[in-house]
BAVOKE-889460 format. One record per residue (C-alpha): y, z, x; residue number from 1. Coordinates in nm, 2 decimals, m for minus. Layout:
<atoms>
[atom [Y Z X] NUM]
...
</atoms>
This chain:
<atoms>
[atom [0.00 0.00 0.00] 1]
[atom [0.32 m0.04 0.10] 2]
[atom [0.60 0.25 0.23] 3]
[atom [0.84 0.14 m0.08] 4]
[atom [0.67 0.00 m0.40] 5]
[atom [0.69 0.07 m0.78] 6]
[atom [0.42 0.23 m0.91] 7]
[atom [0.47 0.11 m1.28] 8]
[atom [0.33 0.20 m1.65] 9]
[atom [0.25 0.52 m1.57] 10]
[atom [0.16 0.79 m1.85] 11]
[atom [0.37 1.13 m1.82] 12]
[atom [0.39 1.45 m2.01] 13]
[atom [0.67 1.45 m2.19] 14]
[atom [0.70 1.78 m2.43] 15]
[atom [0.52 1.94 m2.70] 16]
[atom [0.53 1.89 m3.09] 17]
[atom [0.38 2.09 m3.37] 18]
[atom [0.22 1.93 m3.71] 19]
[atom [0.20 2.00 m4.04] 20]
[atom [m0.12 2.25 m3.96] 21]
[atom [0.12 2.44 m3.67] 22]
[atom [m0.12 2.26 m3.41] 23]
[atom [0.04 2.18 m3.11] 24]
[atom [0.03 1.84 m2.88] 25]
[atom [0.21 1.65 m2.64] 26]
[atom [0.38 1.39 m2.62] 27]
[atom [0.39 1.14 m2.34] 28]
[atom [0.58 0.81 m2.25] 29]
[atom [0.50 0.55 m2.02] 30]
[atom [0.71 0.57 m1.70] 31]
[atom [0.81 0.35 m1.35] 32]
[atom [0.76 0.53 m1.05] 33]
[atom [0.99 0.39 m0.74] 34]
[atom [0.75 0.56 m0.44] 35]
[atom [0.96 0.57 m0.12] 36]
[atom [0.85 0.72 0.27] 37]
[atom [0.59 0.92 0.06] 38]
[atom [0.82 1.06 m0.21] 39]
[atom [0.93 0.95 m0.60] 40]
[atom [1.27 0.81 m0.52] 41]
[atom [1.32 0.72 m0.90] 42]
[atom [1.21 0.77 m1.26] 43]
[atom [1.24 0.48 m1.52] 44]
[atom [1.13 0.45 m1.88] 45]
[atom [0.88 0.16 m1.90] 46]
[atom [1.07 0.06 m2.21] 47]
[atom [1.38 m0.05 m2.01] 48]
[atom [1.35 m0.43 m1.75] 49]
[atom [1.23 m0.34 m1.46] 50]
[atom [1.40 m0.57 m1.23] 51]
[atom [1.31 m0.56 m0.83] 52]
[atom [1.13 m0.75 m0.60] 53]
[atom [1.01 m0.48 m0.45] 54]
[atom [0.61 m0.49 m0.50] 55]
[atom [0.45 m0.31 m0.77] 56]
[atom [0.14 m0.13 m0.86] 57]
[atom [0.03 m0.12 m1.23] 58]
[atom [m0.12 0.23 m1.32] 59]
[atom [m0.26 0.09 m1.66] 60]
[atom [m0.10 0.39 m1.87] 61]
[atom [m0.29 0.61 m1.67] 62]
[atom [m0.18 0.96 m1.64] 63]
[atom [m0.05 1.07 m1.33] 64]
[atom [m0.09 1.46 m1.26] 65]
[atom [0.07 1.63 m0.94] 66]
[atom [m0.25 1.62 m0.68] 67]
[atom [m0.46 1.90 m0.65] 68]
[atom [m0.54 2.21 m0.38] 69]
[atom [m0.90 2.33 m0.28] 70]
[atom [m0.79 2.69 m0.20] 71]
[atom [m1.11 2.84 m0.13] 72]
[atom [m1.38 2.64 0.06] 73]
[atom [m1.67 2.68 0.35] 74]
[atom [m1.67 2.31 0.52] 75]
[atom [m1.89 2.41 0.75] 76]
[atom [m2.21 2.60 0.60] 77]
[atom [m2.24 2.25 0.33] 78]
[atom [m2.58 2.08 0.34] 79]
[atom [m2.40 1.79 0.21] 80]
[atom [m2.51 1.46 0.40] 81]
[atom [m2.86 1.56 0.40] 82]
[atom [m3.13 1.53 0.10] 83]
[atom [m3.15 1.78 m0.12] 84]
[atom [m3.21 2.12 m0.07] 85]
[atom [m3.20 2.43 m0.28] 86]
[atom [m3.16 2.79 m0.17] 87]
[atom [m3.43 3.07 0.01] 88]
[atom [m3.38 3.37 m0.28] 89]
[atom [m3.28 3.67 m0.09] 90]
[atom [m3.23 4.07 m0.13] 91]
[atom [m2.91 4.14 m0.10] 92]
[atom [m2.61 4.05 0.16] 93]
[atom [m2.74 4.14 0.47] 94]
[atom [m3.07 3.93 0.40] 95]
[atom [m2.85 3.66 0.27] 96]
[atom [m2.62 3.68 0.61] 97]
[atom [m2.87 3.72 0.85] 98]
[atom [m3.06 3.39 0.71] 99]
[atom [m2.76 3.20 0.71] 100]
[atom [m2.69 3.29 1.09] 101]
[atom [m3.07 3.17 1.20] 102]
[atom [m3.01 2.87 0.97] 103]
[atom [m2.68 2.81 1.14] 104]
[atom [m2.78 2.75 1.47] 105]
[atom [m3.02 2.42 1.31] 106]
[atom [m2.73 2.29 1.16] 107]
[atom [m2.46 2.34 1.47] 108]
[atom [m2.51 1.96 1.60] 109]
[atom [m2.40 1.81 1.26] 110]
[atom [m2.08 2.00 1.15] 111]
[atom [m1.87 1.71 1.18] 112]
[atom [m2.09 1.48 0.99] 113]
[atom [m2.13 1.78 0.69] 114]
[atom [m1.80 1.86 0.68] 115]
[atom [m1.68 1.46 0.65] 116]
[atom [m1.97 1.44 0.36] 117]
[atom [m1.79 1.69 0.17] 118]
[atom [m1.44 1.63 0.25] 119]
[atom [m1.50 1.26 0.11] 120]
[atom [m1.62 1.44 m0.26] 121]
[atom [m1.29 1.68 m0.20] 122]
[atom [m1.06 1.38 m0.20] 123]
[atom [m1.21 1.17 m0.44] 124]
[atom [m1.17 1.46 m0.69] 125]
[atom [m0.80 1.44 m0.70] 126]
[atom [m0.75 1.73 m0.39] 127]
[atom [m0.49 1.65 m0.12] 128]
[atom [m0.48 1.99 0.03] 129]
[atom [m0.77 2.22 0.17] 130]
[atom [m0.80 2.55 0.29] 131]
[atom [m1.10 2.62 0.45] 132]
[atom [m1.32 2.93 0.61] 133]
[atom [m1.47 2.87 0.89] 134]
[atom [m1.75 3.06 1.08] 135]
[atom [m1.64 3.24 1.41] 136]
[atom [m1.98 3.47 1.47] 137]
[atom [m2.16 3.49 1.83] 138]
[atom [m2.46 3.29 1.66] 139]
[atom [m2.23 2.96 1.66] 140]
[atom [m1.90 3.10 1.88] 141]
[atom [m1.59 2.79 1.82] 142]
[atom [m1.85 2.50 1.75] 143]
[atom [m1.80 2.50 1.37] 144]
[atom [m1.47 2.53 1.42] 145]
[atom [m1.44 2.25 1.62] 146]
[atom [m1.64 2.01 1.43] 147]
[atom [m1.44 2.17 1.13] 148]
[atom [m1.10 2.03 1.31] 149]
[atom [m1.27 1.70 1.42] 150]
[atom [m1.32 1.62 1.01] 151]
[atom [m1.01 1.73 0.93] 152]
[atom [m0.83 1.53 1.22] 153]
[atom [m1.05 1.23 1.05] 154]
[atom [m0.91 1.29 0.70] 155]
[atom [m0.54 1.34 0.77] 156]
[atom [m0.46 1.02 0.62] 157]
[atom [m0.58 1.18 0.26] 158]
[atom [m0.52 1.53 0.31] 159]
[atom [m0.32 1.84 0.47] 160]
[atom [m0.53 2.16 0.56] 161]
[atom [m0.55 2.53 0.70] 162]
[atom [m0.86 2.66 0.87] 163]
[atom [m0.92 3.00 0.86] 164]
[atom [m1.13 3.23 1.12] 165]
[atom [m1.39 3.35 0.95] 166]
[atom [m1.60 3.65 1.04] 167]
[atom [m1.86 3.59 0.82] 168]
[atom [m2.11 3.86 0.96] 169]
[atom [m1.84 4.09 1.01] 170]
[atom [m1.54 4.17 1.23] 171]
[atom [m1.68 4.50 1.37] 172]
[atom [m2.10 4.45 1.29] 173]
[atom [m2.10 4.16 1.54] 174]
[atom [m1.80 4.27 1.76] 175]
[atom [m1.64 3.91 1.69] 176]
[atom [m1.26 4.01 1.78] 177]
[atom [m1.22 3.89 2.11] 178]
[atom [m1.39 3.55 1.93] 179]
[atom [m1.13 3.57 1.66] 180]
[atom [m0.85 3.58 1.91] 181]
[atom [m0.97 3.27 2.07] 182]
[atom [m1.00 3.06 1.76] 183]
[atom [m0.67 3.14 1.72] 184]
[atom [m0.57 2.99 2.03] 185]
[atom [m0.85 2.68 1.91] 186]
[atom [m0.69 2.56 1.61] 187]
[atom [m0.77 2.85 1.37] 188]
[atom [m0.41 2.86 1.15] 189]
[atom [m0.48 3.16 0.92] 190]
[atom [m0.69 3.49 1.04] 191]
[atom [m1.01 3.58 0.77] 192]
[atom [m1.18 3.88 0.73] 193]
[atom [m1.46 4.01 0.57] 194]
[atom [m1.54 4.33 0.36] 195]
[atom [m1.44 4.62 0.60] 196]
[atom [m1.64 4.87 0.38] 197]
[atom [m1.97 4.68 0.26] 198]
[atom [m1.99 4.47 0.57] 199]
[atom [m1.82 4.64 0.88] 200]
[atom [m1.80 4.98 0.69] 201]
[atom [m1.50 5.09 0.85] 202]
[atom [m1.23 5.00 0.65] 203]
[atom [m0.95 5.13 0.87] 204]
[atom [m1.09 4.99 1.18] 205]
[atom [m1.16 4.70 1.06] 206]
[atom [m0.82 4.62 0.85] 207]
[atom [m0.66 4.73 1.14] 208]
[atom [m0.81 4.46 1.43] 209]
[atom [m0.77 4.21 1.13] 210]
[atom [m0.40 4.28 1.11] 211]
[atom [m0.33 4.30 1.48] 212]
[atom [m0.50 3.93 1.52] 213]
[atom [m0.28 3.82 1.29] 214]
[atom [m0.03 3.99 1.39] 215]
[atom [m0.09 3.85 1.76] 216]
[atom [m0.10 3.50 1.61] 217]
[atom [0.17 3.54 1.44] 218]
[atom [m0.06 3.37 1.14] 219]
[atom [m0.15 3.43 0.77] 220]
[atom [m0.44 3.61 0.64] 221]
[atom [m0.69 3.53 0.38] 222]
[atom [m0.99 3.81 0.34] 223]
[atom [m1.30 3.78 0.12] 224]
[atom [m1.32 4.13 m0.02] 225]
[atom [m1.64 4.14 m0.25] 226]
[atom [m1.66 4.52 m0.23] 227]
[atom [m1.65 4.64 m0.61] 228]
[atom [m1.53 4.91 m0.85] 229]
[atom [m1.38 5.21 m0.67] 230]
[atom [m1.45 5.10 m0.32] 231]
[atom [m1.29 4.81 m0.35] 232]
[atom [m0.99 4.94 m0.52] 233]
[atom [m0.95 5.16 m0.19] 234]
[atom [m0.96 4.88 0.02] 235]
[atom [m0.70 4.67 m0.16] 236]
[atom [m0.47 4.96 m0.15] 237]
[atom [m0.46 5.04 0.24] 238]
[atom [m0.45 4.64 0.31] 239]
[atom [m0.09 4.64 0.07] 240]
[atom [m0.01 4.94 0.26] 241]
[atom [m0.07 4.76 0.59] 242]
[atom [0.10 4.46 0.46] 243]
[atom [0.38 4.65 0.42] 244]
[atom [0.34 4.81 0.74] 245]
[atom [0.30 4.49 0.94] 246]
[atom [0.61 4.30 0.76] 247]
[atom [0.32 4.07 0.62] 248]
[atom [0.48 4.03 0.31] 249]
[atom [0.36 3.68 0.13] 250]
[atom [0.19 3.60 0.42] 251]
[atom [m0.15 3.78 0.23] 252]
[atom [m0.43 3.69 0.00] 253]
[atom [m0.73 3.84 m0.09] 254]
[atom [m1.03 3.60 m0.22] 255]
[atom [m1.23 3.69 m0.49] 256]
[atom [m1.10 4.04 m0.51] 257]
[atom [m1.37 4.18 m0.80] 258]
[atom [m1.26 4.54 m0.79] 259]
[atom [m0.99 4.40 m0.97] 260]
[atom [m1.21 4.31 m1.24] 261]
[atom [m1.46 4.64 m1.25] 262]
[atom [m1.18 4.91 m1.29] 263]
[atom [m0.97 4.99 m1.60] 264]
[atom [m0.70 4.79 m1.66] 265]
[atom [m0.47 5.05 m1.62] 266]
[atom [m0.58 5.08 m1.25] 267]
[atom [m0.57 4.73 m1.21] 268]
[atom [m0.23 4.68 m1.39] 269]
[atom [m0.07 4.91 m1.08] 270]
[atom [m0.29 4.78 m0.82] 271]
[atom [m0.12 4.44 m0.97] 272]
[atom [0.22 4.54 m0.95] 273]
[atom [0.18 4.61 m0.60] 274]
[atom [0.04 4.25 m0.50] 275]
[atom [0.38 4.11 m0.71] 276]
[atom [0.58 4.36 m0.51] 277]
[atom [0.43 4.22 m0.15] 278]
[atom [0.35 3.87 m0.22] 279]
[atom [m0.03 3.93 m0.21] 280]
[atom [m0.20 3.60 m0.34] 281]
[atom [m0.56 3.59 m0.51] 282]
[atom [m0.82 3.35 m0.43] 283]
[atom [m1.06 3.30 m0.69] 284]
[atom [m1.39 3.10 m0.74] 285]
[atom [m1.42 3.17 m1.11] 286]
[atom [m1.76 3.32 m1.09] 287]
[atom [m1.98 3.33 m1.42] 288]
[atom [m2.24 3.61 m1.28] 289]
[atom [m2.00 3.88 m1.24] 290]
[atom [m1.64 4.02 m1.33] 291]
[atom [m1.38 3.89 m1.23] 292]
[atom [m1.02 3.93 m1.15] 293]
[atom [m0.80 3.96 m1.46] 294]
[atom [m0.63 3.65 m1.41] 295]
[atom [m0.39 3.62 m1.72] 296]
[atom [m0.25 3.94 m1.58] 297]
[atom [m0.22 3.87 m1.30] 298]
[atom [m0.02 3.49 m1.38] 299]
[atom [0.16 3.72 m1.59] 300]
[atom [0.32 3.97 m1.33] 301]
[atom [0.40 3.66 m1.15] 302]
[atom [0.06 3.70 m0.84] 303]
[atom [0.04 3.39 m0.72] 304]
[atom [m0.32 3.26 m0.79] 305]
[atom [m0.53 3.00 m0.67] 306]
[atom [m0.90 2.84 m0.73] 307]
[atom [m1.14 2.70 m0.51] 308]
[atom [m1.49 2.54 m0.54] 309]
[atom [m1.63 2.81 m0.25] 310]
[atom [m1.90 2.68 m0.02] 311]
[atom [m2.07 2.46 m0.28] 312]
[atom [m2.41 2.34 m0.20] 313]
[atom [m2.53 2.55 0.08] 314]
[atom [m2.75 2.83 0.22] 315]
[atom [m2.55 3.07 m0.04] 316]
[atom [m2.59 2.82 m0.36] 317]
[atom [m2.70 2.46 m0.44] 318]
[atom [m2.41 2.40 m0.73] 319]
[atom [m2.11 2.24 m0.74] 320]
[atom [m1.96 1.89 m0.68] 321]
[atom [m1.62 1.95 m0.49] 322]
[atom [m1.43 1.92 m0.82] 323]
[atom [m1.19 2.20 m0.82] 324]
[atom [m1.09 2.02 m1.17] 325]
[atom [m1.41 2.22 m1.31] 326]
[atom [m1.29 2.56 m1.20] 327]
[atom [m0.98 2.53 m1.37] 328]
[atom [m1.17 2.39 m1.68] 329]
[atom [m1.42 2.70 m1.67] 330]
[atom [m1.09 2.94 m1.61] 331]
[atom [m1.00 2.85 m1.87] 332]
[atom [m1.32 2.82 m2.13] 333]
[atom [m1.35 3.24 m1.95] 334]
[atom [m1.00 3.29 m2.07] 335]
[atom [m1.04 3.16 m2.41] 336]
[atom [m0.73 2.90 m2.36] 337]
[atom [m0.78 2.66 m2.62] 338]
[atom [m0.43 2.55 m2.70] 339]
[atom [m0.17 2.28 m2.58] 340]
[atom [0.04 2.53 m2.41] 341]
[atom [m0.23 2.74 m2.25] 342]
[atom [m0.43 2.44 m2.12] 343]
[atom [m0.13 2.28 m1.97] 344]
[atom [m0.02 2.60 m1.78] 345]
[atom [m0.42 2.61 m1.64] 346]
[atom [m0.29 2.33 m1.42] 347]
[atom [m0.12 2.56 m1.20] 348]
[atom [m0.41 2.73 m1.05] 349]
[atom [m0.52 2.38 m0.89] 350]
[atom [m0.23 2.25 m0.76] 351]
[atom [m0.02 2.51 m0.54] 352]
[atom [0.16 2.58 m0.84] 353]
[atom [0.30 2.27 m0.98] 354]
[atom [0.23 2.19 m1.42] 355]
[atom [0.38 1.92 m1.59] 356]
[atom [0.55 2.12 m1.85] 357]
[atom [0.71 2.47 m1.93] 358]
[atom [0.62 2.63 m2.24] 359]
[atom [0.91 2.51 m2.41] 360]
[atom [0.79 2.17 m2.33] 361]
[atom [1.06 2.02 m2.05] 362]
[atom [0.95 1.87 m1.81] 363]
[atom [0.87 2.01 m1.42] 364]
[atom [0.69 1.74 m1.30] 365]
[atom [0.73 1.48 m1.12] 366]
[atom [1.11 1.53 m1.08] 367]
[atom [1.35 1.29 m0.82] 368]
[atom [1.25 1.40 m0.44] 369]
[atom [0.86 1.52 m0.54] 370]
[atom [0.58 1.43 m0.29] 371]
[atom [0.39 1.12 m0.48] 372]
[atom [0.06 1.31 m0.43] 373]
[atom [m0.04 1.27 m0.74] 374]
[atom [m0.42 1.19 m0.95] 375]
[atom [m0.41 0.90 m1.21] 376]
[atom [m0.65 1.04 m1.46] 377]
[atom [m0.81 0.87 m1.79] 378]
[atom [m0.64 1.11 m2.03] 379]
[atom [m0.37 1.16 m2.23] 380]
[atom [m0.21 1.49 m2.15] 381]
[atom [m0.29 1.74 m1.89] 382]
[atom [m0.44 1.92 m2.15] 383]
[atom [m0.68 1.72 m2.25] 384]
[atom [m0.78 1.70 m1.83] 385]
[atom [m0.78 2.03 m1.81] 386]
[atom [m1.08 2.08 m2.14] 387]
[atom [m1.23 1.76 m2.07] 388]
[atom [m1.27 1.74 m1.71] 389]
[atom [m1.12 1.39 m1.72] 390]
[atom [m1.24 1.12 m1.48] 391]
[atom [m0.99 1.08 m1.19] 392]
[atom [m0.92 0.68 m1.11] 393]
[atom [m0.70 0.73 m0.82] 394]
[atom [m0.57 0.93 m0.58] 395]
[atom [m0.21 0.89 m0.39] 396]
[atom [m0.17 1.08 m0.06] 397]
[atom [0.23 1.04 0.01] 398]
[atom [0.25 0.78 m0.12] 399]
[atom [m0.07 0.62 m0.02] 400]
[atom [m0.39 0.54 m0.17] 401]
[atom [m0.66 0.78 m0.10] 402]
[atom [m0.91 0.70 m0.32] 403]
[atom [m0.97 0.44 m0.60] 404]
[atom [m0.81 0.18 m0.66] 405]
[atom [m0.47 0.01 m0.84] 406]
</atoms>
């Protein structure tokens, strides 16, 4: 494609109306999008001469959606580019961990090739954006890593990324700090960590070396904190106080974060307030076999939350297609949001933040200086995406194609 184009007959969401019955929909009109450099430069009603001789690309009345972000993902531990293969059952974490670190040495010599095989499903799903965990253990030291970046490098034409160091068999249980360090020094851009209570079972210790790599590396941090109930609960409230502490504010998030979802609302509610307060972000995966973080609350108090498909296919579990589209839809089939409104605002979990509409039905998006990483989707309305899983016909990347065709 070219750096300056019209990308024309495009299908945008354009407000909501009510009917007779008090049912809501949306409206949408077909639009002409002047792409320029990898941004929309201008926004004409298709009703009005379009008169250029700039080139143009006819998106059919297809609806255009602002791209989408894979928050949460493991491109590393994927068995995708192999046949198939379904999971060894296991009892319990530590079974499940120490499999996965004999498995991982059989795997080492084909990261690259995995990771590629997966990032290709990512990007034809409508994702432009990754954030990925990445292994940093003594079983495979800064290989996955490497092989990690060497995808990545490959896919920069279709995507932007963060890798983060993960120590997946624990920080203190495999003595993986000085590792850490060096990954962060490797190409690592955000430091990981991994239940200091369940796992390393030393929560100070072990929030504390998590925060001083980061710290070091001047770098985000993303931790997987699985720990439940009570214990959990703890653990979330000494990392906000070391947030605080450390002058980490928004640079935090915790993934799946289930205390959140065990204790009584009341004690969530507060615990809540405080992740508003610092800017501490959730990371969620949705999960059906287990409670989960209240996320309505938590949009509500204004926690920035995110979605991501995990690592799907693997050692861990043989599901999933790299379709973050089907996280939002299940978010919102959990949350019981069935209306226009509601299913519009589900948007925002999958795309850094960005929905087409308010609730009063004006538009957000795209406006005049957006990115054009956007998803032309067979639908009429992001809601109906959002409850149908629509299929996604192309993908622009800045501007460029990144999958499918016009």
């Amino acid at each position: 494609m070219h750096s300056l184009y019209w990308l024309t007959n495009v299908r945008l969401d354009s407000g909501f109306e009510e009917d007779e019955d008090g049912v809501v929909h949306t409206r949408s009109e077909l639009c002409h999008l002047k792409v320029e450099n990898g941004k929309i430069e201008d926004i004409r009603p298709a009703s009005l001469p379009l008169d250029t001789d700039l080139p143009r690309y006819d998106a059919k009345e297809l609806l255009a959606l602002p791209s989408f972000v894979e928050k949460h993902n493991h491109l590393d531990k994927t068995y995708m580019g192999y046949k198939w293969k379904s999971c060894k059952p296991v009892n319990g974490l530590i079974e499940r961990l120490n499999f996965e670190a004999k498995e991982s040495l059989v795997l080492l010599d084909s990261v690259k090739t995995r990771a590629m095989a997966m990032l290709s499903l990512i990007s034809a799903a409508g994702s432009t954006h990754i954030r990925t965990h990445v292994n940093i253990d003594p079983h495979v030291g800064l290989k996955n890593l490497e092989g990690v970046r060497e995808a990545l490098e490959a896919f920069s034409d279709k995507l932007t990324y963060e890798i983060v160091a993960f120590p997946q068999h624990g920080l203190l249980r495999t003595q993986s700090v000085a590792l850490m360090r060096q990954a962060m020094k490797e190409g690592a851009t955000l430091v990981g960590g991994l239940d200091p209570a369940g796992v390393d079972e030393n929560i100070e210790h072990s929030l504390s070396q998590m925060m001083e790599i980061a710290v070091e590396a001047d770098a985000d941090v993303d931790i997987h904190l699985h720990d439940g109930s009570l214990l959990g609960l703890h653990t979330m409230k000494r990392l906000a106080a070391m947030t605080e502490e450390a002058g980490w504010q928004n640079r935090m998030a915790i993934s799946h974060a289930f205390a959140l979802g065990d204790v009584p609302v009341e004690q969530a509610s507060e615990m809540i307030d405080r992740f508003a307060e610092l800017g501490i972000q959730i990371m969620s995966t949705v999960p059906i076999n287990r409670a989960m973080p209240p996320i309505p609350l938590l949009h509500e108090k204004d926690v920035m939350v995110a979605l991501g498909c995990d690592g799907f296919y693997d050692s861990w579990a043989p599901y999933g297609g790299g379709e973050v589209l089907d996280k939002a839809n299940r978010l919102a089939e959990r949350c019981r949001w069935i209306d226009e409104r509601s299913l519009t605002e589900a948007l925002t979990f999958i795309t850094g933040g960005k929905t087409t509409l308010d609730r009063n039905g004006n538009r957000l998006w795209p406006q005049i200086g957006d990115e054009a990483s956007l998803v032309l989707v067979e639908a009429t309305c992001s809601a109906e995406t959002i409850a149908r899983r629509s299929k996604r016909t192309a993908v622009l990347f800045k501007g460029k194609l990144a999958h499918g065709s016009l």
